[in-house]
C-alpha positions as CSV (number, residue, x, y, z in Angstrom):
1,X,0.0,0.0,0.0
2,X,1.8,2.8,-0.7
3,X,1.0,6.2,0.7
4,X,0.9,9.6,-1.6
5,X,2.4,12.6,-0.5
6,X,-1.0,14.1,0.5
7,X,-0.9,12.1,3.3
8,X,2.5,13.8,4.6
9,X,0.9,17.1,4.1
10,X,-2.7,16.2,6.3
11,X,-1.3,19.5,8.4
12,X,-1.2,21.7,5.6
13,X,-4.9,21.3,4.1
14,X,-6.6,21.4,7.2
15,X,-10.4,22.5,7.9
16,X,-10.9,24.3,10.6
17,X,-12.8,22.0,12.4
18,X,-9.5,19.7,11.8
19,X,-7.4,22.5,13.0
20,X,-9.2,23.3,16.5
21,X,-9.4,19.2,17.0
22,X,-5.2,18.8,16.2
23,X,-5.0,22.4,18.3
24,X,-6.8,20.8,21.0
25,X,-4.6,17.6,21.2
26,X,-1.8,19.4,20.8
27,X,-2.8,21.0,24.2
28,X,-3.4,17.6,25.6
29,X,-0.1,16.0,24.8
30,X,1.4,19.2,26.5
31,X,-0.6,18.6,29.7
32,X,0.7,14.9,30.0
33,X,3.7,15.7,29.3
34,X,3.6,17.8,32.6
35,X,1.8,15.5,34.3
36,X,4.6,12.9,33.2
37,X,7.4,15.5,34.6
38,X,5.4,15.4,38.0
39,X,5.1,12.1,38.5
40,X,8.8,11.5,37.4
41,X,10.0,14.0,40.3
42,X,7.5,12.4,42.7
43,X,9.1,9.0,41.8
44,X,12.2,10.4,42.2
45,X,11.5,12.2,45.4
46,X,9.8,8.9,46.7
47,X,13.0,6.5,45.9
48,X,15.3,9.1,47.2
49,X,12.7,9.1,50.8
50,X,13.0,4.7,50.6
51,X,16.8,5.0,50.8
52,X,16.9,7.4,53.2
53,X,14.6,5.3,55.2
54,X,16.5,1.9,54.6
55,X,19.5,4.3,55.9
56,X,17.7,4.9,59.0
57,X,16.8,1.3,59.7
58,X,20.8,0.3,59.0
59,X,21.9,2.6,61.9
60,X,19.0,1.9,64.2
61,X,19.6,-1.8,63.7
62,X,23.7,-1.2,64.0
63,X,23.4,0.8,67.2
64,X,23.7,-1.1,70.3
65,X,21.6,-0.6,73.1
66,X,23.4,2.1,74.3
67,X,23.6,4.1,71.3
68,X,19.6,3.6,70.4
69,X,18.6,6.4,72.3
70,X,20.6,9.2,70.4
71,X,20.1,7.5,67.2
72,X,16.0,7.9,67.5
73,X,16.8,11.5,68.2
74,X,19.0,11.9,65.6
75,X,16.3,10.3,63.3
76,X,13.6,12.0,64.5
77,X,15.2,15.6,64.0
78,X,15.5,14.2,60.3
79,X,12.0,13.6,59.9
80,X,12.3,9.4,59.7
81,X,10.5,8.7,62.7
């Protein structure tokens, strides 16, 4: 099946019914793609949280009795407990 070049130039030729419709997705790929770069920093942010939290447990779990008490503080004044 081979295509003609009017089909490369659908943009071109446009109604203007076809033009507010290709308008309009154009605005929708541009609000996923935002909503994209959100969640991709909320990922980020998220994995980022998970290590520091695996961190936490490592040094709560490494701390002997005697040291548990400072490093709750210390963990709490960094917001992981």
């Amino acid at each position: 099946m081979a295509q003609t070049s009017q089909a490369w130039d659908w943009g071109l030729e446009l109604r203007d019914d076809g033009r507010s419709e290709l308008e309009l997705l154009r605005e929708t790929l541009a609000e996923v793609r935002r909503q994209l770069e959100l969640a991709a920093e909320s990922l980020r942010m998220t994995r980022e949280r998970e290590r520091e939290a695996c961190q936490a447990l490592r040094e709560l779990d490494e701390a002997g009795p005697w040291r548990r008490r400072r490093v709750r503080t210390a963990l709490r004044d960094r917001q992981l407990l």
